[in-house]
Structures are given as C-alpha cells and as structure tokens.
Backbone bond lengths (Angstrom), bond angles and torsions (degrees), N, CA, C in turn:
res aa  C-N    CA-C-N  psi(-1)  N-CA   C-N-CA  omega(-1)  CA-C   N-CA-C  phi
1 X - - - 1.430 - - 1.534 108.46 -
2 X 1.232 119.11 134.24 1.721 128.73 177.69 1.475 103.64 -89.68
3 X 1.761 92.01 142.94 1.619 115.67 -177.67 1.311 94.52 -94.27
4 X 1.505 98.14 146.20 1.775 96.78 154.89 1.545 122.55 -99.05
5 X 1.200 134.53 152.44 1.161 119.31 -141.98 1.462 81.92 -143.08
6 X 1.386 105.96 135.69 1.701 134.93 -165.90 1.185 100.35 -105.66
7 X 1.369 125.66 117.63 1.665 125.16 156.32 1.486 89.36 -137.28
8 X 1.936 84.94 147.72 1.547 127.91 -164.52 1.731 99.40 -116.19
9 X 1.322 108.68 110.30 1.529 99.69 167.68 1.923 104.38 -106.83
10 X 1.369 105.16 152.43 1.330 115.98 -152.26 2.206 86.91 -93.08
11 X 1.733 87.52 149.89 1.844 85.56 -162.25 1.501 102.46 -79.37
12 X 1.600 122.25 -5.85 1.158 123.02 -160.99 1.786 80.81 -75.55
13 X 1.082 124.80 -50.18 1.719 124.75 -144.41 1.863 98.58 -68.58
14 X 1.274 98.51 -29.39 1.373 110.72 -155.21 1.807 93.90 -83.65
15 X 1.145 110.61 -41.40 1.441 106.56 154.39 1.415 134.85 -47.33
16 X 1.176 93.32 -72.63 1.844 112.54 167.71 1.677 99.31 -29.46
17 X 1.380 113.97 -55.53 1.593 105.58 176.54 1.269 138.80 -56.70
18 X 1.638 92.50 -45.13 1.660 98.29 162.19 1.244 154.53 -31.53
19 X 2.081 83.31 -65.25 1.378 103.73 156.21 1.679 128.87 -43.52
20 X 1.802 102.64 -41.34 1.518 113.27 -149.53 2.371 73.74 -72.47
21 X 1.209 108.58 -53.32 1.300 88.51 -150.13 1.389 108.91 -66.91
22 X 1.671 135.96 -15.20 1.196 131.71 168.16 1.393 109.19 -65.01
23 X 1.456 111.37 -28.64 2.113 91.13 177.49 1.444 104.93 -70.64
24 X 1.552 125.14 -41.15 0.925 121.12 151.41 1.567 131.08 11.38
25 X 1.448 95.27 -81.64 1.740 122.33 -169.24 1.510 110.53 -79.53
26 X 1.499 106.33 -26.40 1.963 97.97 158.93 1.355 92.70 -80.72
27 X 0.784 148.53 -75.63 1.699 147.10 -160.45 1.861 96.83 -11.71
28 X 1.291 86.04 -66.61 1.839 108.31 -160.45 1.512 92.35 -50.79
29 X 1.276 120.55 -51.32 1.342 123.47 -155.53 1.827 117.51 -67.89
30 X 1.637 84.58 -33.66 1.564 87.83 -166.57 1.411 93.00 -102.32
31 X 0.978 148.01 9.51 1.656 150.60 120.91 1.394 123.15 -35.69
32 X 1.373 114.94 -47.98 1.146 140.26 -160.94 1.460 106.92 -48.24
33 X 1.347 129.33 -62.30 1.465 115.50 -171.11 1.488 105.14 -66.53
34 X 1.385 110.11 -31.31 1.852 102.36 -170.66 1.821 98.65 -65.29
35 X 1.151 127.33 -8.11 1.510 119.69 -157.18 1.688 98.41 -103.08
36 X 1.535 108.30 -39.23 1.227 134.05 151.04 1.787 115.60 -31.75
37 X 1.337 114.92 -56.13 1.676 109.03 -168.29 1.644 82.47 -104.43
38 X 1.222 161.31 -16.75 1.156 149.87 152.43 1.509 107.67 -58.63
39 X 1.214 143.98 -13.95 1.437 133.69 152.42 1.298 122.62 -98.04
40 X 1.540 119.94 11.64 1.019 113.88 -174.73 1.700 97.05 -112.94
41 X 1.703 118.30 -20.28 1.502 127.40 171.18 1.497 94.66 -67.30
42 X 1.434 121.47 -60.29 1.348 114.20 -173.24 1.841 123.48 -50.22
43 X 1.343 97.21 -35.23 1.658 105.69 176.86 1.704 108.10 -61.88
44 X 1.162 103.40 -49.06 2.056 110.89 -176.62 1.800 85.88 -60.04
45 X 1.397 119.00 -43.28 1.682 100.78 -162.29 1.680 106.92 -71.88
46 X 1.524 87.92 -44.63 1.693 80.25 170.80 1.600 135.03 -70.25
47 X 0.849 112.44 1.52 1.784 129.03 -179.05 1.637 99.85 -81.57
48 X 1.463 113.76 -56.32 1.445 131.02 -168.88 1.824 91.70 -65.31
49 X 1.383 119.97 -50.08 1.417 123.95 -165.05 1.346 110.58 -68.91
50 X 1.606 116.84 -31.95 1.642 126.88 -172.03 1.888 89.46 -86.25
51 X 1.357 129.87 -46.84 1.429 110.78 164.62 1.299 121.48 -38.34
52 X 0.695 113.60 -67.26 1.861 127.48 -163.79 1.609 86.55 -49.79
53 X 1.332 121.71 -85.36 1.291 131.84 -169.62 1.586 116.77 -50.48
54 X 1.679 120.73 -5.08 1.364 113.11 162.02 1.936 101.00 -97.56
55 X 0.923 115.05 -20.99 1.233 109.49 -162.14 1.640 114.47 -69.38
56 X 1.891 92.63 -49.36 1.363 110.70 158.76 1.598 118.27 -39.20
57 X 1.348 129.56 -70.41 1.158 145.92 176.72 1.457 102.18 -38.56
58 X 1.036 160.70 -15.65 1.663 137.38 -104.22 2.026 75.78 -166.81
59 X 1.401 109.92 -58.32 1.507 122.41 170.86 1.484 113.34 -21.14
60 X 1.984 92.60 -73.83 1.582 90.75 -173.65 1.548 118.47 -75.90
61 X 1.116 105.13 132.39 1.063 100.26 170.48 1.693 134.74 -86.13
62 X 1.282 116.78 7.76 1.902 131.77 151.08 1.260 100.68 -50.93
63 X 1.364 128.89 -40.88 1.243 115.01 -147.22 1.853 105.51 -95.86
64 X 1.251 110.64 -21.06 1.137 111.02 158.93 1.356 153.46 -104.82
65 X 1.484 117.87 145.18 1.614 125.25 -133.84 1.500 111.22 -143.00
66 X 1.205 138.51 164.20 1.790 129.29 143.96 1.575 118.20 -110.38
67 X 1.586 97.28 9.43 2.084 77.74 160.99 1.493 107.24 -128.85
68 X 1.176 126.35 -170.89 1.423 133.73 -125.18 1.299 106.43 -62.49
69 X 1.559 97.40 -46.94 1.693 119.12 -150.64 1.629 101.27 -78.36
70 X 1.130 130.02 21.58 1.181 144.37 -140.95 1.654 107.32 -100.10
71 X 1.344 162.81 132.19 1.410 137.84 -148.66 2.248 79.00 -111.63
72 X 1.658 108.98 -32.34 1.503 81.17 178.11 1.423 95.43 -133.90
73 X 0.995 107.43 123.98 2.123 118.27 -162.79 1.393 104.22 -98.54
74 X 1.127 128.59 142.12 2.005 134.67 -172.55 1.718 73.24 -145.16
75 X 1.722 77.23 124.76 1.587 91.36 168.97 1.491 88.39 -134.86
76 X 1.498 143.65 -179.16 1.421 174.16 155.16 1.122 133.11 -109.41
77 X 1.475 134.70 120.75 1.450 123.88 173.97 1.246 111.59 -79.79
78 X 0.759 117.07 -169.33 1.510 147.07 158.61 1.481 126.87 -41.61
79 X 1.660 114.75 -49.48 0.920 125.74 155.66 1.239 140.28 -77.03
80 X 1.744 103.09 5.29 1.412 111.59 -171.63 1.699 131.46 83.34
81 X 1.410 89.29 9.17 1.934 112.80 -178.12 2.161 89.68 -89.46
82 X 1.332 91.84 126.21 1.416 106.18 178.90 1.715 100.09 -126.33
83 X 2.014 83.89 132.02 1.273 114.66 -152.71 1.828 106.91 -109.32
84 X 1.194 142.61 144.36 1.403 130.86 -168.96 1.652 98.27 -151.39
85 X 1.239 92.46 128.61 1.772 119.95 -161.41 1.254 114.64 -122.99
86 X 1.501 126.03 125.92 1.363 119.86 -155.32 1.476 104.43 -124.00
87 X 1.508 115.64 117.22 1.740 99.81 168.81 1.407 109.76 -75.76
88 X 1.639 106.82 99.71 1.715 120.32 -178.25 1.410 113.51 -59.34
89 X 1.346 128.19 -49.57 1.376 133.21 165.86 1.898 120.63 -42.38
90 X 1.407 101.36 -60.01 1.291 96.64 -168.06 1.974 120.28 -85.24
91 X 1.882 103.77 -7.26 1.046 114.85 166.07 1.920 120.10 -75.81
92 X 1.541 95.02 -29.93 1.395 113.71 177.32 1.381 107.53 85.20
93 X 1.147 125.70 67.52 1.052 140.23 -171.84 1.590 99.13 -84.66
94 X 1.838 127.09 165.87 1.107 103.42 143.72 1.271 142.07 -88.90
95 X 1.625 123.85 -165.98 1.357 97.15 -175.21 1.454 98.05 -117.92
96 X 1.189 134.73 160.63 1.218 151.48 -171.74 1.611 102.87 -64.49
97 X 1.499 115.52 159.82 1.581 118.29 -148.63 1.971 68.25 -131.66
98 X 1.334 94.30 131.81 2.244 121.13 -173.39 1.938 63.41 -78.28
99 X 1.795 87.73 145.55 1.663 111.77 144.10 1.307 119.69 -104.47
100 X 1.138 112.31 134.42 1.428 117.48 -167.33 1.468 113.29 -72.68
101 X 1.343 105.45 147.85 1.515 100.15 -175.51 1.352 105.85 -96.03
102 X 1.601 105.27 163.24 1.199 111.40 175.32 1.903 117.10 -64.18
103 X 1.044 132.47 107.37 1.431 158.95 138.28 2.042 97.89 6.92
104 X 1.291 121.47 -63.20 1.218 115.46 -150.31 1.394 106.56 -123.03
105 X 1.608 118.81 40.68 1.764 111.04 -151.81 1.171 93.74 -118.19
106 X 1.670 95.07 141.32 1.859 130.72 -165.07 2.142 87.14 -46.53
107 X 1.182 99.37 152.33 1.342 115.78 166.24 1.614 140.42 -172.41
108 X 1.222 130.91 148.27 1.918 106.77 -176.70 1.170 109.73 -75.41
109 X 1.719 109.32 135.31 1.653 120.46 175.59 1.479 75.21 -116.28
110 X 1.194 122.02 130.91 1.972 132.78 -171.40 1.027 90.16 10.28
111 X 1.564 119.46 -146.51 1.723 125.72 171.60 1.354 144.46 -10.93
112 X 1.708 113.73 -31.37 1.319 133.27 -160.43 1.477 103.18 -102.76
113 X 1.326 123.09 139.96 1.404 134.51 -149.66 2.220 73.59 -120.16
114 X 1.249 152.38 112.02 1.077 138.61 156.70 1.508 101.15 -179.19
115 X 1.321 100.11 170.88 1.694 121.58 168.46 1.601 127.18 -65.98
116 X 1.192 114.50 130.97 1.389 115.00 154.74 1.509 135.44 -16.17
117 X 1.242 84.56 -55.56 1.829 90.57 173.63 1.689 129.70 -94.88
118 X 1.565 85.54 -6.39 1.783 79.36 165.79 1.649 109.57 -89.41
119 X 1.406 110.81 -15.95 2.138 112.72 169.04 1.027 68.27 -76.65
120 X 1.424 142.73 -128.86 1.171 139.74 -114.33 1.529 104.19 -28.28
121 X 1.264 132.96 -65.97 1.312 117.37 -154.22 1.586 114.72 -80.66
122 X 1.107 104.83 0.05 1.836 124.85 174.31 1.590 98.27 -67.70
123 X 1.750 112.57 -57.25 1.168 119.27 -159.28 1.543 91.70 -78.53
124 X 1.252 133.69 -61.90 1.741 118.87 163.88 0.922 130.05 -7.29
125 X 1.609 122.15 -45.83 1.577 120.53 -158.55 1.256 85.95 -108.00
126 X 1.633 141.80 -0.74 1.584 129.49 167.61 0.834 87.59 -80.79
127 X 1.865 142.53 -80.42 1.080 126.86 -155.62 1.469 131.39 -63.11
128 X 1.270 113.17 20.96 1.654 112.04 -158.50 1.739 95.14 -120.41
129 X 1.580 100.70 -16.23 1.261 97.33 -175.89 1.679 108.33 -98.88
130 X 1.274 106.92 -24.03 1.402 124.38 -179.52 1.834 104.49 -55.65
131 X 1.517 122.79 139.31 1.516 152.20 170.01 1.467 105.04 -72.50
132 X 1.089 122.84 -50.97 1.766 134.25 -163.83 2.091 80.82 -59.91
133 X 1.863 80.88 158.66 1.417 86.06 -163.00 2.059 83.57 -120.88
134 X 1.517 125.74 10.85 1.243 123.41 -153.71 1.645 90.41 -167.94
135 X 1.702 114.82 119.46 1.118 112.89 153.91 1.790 112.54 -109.59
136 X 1.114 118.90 179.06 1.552 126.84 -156.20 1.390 97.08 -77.56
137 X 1.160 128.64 -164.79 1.334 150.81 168.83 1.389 124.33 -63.43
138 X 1.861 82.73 -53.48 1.594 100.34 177.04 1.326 145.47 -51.86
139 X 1.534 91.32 -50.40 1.192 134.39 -174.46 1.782 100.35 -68.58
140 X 1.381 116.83 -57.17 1.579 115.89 165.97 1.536 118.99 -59.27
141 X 1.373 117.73 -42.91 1.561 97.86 166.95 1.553 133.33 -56.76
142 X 1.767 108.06 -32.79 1.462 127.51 175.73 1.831 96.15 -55.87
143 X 1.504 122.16 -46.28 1.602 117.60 174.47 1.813 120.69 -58.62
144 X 1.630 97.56 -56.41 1.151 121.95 -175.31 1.694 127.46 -35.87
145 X 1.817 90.06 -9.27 1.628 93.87 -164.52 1.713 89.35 -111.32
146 X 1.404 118.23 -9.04 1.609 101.15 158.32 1.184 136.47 -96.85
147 X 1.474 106.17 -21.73 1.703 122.35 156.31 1.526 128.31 -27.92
C-alpha cells in the first residue's frame, strides 16, 4: 500500500524566489530596448554576411547542381518559376541572430488574460500577509511554474 508523503516548503524561501524572479523581469525589461537595437545591428550584419556567402556559393560553379546531393540545387516548376536551394550548413552560412522577446507580455495563465509579474506580485502580497511559516508542496509547484 502507498504513503502519501507531506512536504512543507518554508514561506520565507518561497518569497525570496519571488522577489529574485520579479527583479528578474525589471532587469529584462529595462534591457529590453538595448537587446532590441543589438538584434537589429546584428540582423543588417547578418544580411551583408548571408550576401557575401550566397554570392560566393552561386560563383563556383562545383557547387552547383539539380539533384539532391547538390550544395546549391535549381529546381523549376511547372510554370517555369526557378527555385535555388542552399545546403546552409555545409556551405557555412551564418546563422541567424534569435529576436528577443518581449520580457513582460500580457498572456493566458488558465482564465487570466495578464503578465507574469503582476501573479507574481499578487502571489507576494498573499504570501507576505499570510502568519503560516510553511506552505504545501502544492501550492509551491502551482508558483514554481512562473518563477
């Protein structure tokens, strides 16, 4: 027969987390435009870098083919629209620079149309007002997934 097994996490820790992930979320935020025009320098560098590196490619002519194994493949439809396919990996292309997401953006938590950091600071001001020195297991995993 299976026990159920009780764990107590202490409210100070569960705080301490809160907090840590709401500085967090100003951090992100007020970062945010510099991370913003730093992917947008990287996009102009990579545009100029993916030129160069198609142009090169396109030059030799070894490298181009129409069946699979081909590093730059020209295939044709039907209609006569001609199509050019690049093995990006093995030409060494670069790779595209992630845009950062926005840090603080509205979203559904089940029912609730809002941000991360306004639960977080909802659940803050419950636990800050709360006496108990230990919430359940449960109750910290239900947090644990916005942390």
């Amino acid at each position: 027969m299976a026990r159920t097994l009780s764990v107590k996490i202490p409210v100070s820790t569960l705080i301490a987390d809160i907090e840590t992930s709401i500085a967090k979320i100003d951090e992100a935020i007020a970062n945010y435009a510099e991370e913003v025009k730093a992917y947008k320098e990287a996009s102009k560098a990579y545009e100029a870098t993916l030129t160069e590196s198609v142009i090169k490619a396109i030059s030799d002519p070894t490298n181009i083919g129409t069946d699979s194994n081909a590093l730059v493949r020209i295939t044709t439809n039907y209609r006569g629209g001609i199509s050019v396919d690049f093995d990006t990996q093995a030409l060494g292309f670069p790779e595209r620079p992630t845009e950062p997401s926005k840090p603080n953006e509205k979203t559904y938590f089940g029912r609730e149309y809002t941000t991360r950091k306004e639960i977080l600071e909802k659940n803050l001001r419950i636990l800050k007002m709360t006496v108990q020195e230990e919430v359940s297991a449960s109750s910290y995993s239900s947090v644990i997934d916005l942390i």
